[in-house]
N, CA, C and O atoms as a Tripos MOL2 file, in Angstrom:
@<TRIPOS>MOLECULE
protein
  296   295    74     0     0
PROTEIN
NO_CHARGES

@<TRIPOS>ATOM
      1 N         186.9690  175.8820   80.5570 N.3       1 UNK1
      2 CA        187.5970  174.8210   81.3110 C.3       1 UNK1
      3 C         188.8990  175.3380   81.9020 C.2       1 UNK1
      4 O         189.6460  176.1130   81.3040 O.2       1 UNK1
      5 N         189.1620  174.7490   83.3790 N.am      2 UNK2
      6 CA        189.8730  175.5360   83.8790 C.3       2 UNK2
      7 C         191.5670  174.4330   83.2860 C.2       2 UNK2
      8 O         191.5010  173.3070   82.7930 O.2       2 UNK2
      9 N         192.8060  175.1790   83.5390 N.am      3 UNK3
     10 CA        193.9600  174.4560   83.0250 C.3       3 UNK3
     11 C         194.1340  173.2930   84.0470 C.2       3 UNK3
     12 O         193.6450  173.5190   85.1540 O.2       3 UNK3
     13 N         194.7940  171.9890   83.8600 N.am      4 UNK4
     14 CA        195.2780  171.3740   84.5080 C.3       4 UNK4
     15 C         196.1250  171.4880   85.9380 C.2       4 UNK4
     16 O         196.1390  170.8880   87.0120 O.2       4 UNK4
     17 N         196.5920  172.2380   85.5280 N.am      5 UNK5
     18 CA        197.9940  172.7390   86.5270 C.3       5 UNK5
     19 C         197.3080  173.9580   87.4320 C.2       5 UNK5
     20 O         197.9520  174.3580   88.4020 O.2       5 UNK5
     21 N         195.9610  174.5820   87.1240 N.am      6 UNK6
     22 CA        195.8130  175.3600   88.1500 C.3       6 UNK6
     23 C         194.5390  174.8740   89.1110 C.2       6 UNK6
     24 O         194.0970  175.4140   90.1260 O.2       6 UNK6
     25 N         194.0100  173.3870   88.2730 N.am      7 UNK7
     26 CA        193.0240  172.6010   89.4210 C.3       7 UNK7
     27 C         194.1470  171.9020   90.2680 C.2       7 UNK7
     28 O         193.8080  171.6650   91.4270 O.2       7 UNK7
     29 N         195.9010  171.3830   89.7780 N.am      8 UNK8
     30 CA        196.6270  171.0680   90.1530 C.3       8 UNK8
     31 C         197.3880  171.2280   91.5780 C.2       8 UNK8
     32 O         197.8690  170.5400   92.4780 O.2       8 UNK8
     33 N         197.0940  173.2070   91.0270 N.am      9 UNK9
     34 CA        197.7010  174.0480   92.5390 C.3       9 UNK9
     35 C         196.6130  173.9660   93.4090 C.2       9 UNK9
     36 O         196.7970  173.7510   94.6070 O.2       9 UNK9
     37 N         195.7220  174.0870   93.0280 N.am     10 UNK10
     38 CA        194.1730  174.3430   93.5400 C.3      10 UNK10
     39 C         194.0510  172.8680   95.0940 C.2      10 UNK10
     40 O         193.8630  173.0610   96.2950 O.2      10 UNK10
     41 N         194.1890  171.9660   94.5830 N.am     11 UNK11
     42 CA        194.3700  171.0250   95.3700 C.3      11 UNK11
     43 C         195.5230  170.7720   95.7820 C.2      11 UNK11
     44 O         195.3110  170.6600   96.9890 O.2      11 UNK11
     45 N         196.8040  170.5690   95.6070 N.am     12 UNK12
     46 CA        197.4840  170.8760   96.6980 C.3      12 UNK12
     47 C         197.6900  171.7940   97.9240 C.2      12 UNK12
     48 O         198.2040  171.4820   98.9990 O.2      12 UNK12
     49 N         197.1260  173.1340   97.5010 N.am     13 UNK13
     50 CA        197.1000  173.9120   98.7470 C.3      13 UNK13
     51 C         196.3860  173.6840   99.4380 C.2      13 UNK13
     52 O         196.6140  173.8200  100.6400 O.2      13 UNK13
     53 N         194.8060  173.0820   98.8000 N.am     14 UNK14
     54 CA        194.0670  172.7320  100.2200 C.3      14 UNK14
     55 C         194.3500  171.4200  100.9960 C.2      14 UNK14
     56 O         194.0980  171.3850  102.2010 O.2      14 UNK14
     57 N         194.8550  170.3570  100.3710 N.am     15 UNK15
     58 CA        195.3390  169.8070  101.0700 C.3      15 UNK15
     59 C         196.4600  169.9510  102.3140 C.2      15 UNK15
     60 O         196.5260  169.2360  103.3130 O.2      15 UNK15
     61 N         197.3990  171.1900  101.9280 N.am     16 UNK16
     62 CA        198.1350  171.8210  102.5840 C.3      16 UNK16
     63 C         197.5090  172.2590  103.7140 C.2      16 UNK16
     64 O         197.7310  171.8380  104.8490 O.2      16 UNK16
     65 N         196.6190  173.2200  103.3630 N.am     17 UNK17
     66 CA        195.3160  173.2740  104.3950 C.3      17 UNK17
     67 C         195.1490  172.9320  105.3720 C.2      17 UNK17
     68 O         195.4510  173.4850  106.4290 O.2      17 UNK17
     69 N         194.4480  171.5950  105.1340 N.am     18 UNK18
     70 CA        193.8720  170.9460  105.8460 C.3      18 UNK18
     71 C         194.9510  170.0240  106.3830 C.2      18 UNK18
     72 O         194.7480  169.4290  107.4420 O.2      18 UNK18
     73 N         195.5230  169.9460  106.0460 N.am     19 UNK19
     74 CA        196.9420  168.8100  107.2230 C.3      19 UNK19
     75 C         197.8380  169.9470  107.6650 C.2      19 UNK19
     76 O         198.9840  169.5520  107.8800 O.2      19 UNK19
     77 N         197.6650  171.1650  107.8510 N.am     20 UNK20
     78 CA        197.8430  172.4500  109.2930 C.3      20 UNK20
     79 C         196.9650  172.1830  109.8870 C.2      20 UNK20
     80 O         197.1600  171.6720  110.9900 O.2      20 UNK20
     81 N         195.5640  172.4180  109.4040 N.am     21 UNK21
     82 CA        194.5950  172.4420  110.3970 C.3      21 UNK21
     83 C         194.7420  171.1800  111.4780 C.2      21 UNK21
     84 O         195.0820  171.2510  112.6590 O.2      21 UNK21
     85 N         194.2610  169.6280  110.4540 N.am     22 UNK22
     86 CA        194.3190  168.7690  111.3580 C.3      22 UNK22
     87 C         195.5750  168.6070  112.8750 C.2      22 UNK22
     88 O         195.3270  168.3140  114.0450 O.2      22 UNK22
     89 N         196.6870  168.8830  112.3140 N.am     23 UNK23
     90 CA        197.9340  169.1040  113.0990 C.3      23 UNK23
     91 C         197.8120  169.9750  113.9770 C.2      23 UNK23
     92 O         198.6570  169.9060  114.8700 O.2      23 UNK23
     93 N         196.8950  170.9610  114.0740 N.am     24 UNK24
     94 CA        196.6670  172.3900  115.1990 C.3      24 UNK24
     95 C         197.7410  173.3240  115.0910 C.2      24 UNK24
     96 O         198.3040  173.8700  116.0400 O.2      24 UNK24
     97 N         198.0910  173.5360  113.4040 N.am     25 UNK25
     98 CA        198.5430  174.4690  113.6800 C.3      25 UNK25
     99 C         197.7440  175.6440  112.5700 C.2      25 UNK25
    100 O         196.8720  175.2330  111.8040 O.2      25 UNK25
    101 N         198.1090  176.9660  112.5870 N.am     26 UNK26
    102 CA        197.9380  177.9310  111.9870 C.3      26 UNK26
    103 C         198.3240  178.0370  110.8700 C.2      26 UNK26
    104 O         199.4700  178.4520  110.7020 O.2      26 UNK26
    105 N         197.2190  177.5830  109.3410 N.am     27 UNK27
    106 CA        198.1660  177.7930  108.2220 C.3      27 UNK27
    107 C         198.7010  179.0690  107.7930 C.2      27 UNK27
    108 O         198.1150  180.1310  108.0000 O.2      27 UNK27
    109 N         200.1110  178.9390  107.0350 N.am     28 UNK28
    110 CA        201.1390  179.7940  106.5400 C.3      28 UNK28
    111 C         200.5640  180.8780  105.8000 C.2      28 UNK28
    112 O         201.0300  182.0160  105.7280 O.2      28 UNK28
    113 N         199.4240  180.4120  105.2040 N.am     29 UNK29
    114 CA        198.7410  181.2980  103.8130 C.3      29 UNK29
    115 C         196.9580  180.8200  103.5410 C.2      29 UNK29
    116 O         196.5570  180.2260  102.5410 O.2      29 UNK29
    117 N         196.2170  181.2030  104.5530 N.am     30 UNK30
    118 CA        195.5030  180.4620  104.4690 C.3      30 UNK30
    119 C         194.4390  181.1070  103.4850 C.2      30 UNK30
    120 O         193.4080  180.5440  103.1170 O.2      30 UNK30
    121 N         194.8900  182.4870  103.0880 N.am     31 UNK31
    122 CA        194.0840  182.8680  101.8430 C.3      31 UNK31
    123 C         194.4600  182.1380  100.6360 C.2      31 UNK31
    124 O         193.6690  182.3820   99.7240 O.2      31 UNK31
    125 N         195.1500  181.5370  100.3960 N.am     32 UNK32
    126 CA        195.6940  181.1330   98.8790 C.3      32 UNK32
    127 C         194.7280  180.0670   98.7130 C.2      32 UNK32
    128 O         194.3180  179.8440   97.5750 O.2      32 UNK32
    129 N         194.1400  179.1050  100.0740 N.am     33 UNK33
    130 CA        192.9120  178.3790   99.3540 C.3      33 UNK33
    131 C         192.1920  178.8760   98.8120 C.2      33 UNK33
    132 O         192.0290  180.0690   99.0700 O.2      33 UNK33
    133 N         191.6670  178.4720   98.1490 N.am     34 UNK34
    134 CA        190.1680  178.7130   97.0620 C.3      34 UNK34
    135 C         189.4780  177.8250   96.4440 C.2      34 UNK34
    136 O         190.0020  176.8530   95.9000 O.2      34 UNK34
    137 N         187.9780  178.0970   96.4570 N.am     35 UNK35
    138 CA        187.7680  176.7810   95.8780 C.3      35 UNK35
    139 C         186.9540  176.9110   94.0650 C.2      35 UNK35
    140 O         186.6640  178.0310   93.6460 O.2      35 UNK35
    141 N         186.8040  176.2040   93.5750 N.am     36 UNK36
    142 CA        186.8500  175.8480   92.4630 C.3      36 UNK36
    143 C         185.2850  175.0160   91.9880 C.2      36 UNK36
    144 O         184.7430  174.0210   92.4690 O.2      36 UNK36
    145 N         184.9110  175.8620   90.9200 N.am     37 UNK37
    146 CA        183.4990  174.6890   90.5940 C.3      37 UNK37
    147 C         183.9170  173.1990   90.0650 C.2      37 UNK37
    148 O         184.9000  173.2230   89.3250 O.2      37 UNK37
    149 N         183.3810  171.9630   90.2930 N.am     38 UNK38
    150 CA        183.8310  170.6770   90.5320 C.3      38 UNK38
    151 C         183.4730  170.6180   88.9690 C.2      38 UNK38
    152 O         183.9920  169.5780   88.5650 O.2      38 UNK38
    153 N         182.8000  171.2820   87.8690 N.am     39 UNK39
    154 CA        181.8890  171.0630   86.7240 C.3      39 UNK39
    155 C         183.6030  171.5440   85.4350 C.2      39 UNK39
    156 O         184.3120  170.9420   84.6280 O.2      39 UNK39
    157 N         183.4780  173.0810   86.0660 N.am     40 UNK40
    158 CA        184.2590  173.6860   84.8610 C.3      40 UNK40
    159 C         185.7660  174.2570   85.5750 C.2      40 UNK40
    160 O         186.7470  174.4980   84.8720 O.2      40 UNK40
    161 N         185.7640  174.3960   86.8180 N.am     41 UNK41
    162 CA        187.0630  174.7060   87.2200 C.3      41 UNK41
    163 C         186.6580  176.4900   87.5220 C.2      41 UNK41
    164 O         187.7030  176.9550   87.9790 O.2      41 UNK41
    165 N         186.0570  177.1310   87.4810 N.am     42 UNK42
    166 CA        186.0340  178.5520   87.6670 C.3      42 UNK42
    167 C         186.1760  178.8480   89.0950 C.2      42 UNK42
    168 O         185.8780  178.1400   90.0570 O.2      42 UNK42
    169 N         186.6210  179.8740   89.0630 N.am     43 UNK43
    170 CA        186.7080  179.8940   91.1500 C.3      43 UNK43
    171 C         186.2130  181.6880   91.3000 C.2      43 UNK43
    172 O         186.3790  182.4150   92.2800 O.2      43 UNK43
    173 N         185.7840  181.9180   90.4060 N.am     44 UNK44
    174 CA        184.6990  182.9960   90.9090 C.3      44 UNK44
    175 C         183.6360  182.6910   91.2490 C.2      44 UNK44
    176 O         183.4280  181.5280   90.9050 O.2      44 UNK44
    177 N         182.5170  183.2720   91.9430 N.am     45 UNK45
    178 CA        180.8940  183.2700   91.9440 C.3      45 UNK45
    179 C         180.8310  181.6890   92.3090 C.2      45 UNK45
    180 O         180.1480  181.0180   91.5340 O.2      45 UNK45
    181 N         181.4200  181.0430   93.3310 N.am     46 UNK46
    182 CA        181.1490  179.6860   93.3150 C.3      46 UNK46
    183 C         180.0470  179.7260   94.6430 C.2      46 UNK46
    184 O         179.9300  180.6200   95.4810 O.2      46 UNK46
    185 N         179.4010  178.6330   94.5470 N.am     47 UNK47
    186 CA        178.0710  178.5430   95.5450 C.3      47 UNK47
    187 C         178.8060  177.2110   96.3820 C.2      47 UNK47
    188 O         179.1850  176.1530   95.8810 O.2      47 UNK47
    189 N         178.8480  177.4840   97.3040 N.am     48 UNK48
    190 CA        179.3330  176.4340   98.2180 C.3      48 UNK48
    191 C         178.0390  175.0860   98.4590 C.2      48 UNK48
    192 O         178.0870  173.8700   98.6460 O.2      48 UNK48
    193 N         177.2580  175.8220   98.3640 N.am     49 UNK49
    194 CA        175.8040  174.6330   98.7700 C.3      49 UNK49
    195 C         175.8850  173.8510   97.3510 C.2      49 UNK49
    196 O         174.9040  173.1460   97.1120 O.2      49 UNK49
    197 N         176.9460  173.8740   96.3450 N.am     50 UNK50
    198 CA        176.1110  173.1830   95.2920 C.3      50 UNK50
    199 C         177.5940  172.6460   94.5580 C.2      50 UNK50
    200 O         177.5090  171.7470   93.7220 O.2      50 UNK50
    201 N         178.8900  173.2010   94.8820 N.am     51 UNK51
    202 CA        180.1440  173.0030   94.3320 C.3      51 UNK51
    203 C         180.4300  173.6090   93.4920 C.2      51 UNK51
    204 O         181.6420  173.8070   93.4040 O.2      51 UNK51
    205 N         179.3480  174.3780   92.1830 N.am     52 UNK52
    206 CA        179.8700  174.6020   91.1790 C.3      52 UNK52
    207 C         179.5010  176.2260   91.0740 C.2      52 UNK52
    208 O         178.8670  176.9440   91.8480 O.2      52 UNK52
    209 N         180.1100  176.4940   89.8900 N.am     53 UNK53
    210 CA        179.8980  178.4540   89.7890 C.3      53 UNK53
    211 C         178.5100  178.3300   89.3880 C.2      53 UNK53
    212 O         177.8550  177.2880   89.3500 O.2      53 UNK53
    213 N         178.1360  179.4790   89.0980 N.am     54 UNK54
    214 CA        176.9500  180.5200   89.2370 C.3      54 UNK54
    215 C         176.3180  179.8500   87.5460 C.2      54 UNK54
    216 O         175.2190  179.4400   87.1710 O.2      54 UNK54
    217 N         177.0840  179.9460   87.1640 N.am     55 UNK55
    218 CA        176.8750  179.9340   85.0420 C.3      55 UNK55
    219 C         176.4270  178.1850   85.2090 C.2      55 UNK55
    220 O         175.3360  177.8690   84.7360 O.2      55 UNK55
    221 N         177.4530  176.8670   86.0150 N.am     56 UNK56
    222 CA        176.9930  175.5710   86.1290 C.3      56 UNK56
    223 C         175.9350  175.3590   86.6640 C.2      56 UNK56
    224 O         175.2450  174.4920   86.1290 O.2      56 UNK56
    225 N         175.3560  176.0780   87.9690 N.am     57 UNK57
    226 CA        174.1630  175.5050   88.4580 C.3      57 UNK57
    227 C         172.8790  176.0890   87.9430 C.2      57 UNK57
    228 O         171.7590  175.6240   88.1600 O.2      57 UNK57
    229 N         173.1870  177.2450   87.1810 N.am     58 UNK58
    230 CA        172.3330  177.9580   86.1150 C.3      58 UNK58
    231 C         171.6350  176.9140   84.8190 C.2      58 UNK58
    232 O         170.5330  176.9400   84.2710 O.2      58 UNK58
    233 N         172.5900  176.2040   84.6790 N.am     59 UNK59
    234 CA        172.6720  174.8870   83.4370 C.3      59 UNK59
    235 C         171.9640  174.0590   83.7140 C.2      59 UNK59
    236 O         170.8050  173.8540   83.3520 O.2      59 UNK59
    237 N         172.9690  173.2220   84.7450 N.am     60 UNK60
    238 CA        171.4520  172.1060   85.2090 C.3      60 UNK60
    239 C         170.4190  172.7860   86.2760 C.2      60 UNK60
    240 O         169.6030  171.9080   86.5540 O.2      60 UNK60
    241 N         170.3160  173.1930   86.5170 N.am     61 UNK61
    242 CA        169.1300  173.7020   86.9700 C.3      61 UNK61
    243 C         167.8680  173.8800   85.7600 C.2      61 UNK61
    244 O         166.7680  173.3270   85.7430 O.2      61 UNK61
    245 N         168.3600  174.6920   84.9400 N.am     62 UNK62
    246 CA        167.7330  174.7010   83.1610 C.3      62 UNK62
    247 C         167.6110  173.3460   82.8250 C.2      62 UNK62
    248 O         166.6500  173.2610   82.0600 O.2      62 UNK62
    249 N         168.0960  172.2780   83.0140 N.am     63 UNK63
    250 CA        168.0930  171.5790   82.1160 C.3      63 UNK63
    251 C         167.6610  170.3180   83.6390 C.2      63 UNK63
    252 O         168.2900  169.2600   83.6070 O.2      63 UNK63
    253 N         166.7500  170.4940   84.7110 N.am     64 UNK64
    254 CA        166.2860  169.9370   85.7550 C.3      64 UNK64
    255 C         167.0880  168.6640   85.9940 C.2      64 UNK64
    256 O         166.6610  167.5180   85.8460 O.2      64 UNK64
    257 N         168.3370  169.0320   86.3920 N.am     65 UNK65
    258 CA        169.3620  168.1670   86.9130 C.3      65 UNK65
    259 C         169.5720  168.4910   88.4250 C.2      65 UNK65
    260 O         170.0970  167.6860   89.1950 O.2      65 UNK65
    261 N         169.1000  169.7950   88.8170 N.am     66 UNK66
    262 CA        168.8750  169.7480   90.0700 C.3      66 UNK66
    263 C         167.8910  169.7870   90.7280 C.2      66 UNK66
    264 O         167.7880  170.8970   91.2520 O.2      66 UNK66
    265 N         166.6400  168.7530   91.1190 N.am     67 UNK67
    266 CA        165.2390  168.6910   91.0630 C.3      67 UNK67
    267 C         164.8960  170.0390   92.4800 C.2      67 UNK67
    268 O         164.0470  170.9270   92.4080 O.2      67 UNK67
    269 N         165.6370  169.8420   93.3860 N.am     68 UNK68
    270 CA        165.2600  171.3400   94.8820 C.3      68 UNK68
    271 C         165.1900  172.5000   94.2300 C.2      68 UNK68
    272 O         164.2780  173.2000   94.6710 O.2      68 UNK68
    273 N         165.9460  173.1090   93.1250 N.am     69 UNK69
    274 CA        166.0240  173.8910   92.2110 C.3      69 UNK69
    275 C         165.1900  174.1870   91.4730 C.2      69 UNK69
    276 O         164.8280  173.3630   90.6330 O.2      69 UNK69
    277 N         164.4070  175.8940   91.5600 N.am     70 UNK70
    278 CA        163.5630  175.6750   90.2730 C.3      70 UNK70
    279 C         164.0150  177.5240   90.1180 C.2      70 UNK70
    280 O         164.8160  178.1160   90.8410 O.2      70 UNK70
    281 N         163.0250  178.2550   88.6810 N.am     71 UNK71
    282 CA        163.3970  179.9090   89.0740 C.3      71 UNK71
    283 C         162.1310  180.0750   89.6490 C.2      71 UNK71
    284 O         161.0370  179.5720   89.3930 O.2      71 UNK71
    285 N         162.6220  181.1240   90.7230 N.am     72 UNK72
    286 CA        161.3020  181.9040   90.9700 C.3      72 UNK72
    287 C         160.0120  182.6760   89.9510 C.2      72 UNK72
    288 O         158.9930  183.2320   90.3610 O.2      72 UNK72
    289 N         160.3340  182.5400   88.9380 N.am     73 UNK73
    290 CA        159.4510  182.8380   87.8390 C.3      73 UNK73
    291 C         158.4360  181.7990   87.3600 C.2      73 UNK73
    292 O         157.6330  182.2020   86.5180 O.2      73 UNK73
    293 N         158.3450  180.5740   87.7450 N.am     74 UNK74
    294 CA        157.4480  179.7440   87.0680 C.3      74 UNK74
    295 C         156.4130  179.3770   88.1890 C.2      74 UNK74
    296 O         155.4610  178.6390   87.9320 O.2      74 UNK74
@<TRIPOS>BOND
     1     1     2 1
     2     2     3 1
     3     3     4 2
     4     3     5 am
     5     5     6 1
     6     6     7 1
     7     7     8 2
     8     7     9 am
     9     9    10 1
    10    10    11 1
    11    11    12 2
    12    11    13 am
    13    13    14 1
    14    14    15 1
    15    15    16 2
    16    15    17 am
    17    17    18 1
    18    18    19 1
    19    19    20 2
    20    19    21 am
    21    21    22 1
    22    22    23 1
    23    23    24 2
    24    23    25 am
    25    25    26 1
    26    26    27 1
    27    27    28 2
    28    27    29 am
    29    29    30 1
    30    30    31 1
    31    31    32 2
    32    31    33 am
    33    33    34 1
    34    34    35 1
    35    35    36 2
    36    35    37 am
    37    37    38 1
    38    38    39 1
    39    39    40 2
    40    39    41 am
    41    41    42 1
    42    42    43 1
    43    43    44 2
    44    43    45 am
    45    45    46 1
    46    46    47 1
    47    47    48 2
    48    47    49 am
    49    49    50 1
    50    50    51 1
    51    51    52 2
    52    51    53 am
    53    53    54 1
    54    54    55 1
    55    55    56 2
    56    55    57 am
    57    57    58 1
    58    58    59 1
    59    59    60 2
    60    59    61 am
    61    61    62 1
    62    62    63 1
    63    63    64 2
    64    63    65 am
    65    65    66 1
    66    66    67 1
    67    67    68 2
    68    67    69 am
    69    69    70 1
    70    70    71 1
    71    71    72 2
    72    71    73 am
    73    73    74 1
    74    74    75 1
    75    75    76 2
    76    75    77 am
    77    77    78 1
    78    78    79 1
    79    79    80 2
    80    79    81 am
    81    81    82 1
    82    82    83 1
    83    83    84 2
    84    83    85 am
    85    85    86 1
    86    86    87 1
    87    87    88 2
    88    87    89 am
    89    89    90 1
    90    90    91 1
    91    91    92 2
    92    91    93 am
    93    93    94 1
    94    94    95 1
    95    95    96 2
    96    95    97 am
    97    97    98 1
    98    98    99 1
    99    99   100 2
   100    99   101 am
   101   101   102 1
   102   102   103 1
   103   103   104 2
   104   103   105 am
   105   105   106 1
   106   106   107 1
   107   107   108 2
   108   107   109 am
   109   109   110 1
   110   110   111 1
   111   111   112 2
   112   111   113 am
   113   113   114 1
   114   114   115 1
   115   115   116 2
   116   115   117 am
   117   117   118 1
   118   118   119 1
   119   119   120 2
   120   119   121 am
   121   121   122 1
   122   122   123 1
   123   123   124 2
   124   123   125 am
   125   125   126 1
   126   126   127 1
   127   127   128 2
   128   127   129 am
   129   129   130 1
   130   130   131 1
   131   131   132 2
   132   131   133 am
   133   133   134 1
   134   134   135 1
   135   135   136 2
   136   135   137 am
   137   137   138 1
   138   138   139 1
   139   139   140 2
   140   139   141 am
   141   141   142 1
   142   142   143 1
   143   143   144 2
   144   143   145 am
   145   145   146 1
   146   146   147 1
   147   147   148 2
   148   147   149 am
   149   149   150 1
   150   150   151 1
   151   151   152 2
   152   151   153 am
   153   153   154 1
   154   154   155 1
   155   155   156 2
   156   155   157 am
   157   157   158 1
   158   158   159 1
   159   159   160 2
   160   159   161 am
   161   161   162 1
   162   162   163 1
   163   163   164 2
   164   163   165 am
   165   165   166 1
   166   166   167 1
   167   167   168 2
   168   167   169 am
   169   169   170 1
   170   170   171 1
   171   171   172 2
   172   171   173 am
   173   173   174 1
   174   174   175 1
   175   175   176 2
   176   175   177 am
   177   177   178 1
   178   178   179 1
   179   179   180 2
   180   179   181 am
   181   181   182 1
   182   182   183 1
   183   183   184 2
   184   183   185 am
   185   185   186 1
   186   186   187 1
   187   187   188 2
   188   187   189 am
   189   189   190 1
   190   190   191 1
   191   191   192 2
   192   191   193 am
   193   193   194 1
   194   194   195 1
   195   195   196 2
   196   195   197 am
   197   197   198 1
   198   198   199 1
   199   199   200 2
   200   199   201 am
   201   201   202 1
   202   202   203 1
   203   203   204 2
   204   203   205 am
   205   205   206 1
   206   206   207 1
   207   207   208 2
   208   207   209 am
   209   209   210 1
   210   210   211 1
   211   211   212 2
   212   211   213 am
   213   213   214 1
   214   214   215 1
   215   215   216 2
   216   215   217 am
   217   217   218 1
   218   218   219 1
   219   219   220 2
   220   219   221 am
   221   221   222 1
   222   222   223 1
   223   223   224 2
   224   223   225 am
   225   225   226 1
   226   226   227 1
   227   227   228 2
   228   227   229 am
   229   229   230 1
   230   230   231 1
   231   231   232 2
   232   231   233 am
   233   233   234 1
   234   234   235 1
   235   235   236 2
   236   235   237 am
   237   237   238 1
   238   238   239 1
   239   239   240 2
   240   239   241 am
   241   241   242 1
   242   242   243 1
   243   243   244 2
   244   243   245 am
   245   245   246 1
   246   246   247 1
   247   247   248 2
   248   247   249 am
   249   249   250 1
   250   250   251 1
   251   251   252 2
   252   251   253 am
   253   253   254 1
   254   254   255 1
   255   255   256 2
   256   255   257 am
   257   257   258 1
   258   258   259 1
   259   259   260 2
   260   259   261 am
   261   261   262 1
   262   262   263 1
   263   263   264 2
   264   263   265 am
   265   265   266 1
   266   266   267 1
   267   267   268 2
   268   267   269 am
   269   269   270 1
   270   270   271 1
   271   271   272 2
   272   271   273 am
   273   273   274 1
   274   274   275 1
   275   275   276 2
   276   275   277 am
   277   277   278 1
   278   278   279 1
   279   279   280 2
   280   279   281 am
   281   281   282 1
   282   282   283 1
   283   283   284 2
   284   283   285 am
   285   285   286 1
   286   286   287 1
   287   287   288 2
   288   287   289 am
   289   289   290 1
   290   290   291 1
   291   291   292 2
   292   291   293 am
   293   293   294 1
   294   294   295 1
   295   295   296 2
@<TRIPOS>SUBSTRUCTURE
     1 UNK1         2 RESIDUE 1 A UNK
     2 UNK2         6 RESIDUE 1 A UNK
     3 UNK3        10 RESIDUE 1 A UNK
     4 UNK4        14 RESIDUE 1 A UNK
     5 UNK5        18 RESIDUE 1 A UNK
     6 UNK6        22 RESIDUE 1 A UNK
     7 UNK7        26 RESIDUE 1 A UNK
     8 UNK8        30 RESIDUE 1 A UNK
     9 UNK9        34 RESIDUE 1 A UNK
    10 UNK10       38 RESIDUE 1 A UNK
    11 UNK11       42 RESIDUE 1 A UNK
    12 UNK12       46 RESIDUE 1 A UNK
    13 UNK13       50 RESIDUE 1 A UNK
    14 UNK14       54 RESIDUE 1 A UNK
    15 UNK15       58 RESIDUE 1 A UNK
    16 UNK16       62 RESIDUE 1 A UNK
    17 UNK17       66 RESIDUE 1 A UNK
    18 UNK18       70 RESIDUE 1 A UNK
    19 UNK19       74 RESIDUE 1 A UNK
    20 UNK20       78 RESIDUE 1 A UNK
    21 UNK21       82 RESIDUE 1 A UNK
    22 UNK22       86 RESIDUE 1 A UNK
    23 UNK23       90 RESIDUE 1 A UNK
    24 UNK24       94 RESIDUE 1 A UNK
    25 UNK25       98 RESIDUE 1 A UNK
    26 UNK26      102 RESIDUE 1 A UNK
    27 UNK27      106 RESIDUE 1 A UNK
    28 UNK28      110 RESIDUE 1 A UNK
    29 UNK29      114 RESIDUE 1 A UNK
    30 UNK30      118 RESIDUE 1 A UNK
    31 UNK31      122 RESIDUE 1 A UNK
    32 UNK32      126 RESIDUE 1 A UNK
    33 UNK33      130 RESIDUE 1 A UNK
    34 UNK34      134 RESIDUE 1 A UNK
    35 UNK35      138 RESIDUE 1 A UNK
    36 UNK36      142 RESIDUE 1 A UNK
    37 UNK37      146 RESIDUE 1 A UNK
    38 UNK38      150 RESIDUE 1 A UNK
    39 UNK39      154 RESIDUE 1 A UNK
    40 UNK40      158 RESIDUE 1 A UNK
    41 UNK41      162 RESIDUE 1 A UNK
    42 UNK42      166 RESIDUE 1 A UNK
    43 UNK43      170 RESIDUE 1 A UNK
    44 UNK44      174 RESIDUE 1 A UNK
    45 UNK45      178 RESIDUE 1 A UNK
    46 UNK46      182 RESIDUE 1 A UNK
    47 UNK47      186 RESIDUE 1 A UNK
    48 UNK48      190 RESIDUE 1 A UNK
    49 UNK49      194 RESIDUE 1 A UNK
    50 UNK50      198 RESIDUE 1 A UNK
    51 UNK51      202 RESIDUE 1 A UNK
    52 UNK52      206 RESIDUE 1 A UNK
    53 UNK53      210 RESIDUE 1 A UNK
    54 UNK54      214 RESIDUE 1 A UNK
    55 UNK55      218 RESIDUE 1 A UNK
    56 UNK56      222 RESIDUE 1 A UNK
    57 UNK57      226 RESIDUE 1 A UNK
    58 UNK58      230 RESIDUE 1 A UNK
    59 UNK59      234 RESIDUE 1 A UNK
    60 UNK60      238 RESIDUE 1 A UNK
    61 UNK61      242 RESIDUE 1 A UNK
    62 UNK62      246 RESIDUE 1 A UNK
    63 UNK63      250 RESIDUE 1 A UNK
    64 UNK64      254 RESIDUE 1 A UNK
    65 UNK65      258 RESIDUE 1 A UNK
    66 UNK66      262 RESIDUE 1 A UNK
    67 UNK67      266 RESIDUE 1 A UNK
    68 UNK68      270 RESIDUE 1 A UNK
    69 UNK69      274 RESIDUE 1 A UNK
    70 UNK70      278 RESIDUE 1 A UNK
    71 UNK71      282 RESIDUE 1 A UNK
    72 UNK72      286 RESIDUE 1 A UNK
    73 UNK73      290 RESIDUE 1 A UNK
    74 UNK74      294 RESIDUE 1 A UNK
């Protein structure tokens, strides 16, 4: 589980973000966004089509919480 304070920073910068963008201008740092699995907070290996890291959609997927989802093995 990720800490409080760094899902904390995590969303303020993109909000930061995104009210440059909307405004037209060029954000200051626009690498410092990142995004974050919505499940456990990890911000490696995250799958954008699904929100969460690699290890969460591994889970429910196993455990058929994501029905489009299956392994290529069965």
């Amino acid at each position: 589980m990720a800490r409080k304070s760094k899902i904390a920073k995590a969303e303020k910068l993109k909000t930061k973000f995104l009210r440059a963008i909307a405004d037209w201008r060029k954000p200051k740092f626009a690498t410092k966004v990142f995004h974050m699995c919505s499940v456990c907070g990890r911000t490696r290996w995250y799958m954008g089509k699904f929100d969460m890291c690699r290890i969460c959609v591994r889970e429910k997927a196993n455990a058929w919480e994501l029905p489009w989802v299956r392994k290529s093995s069965w």
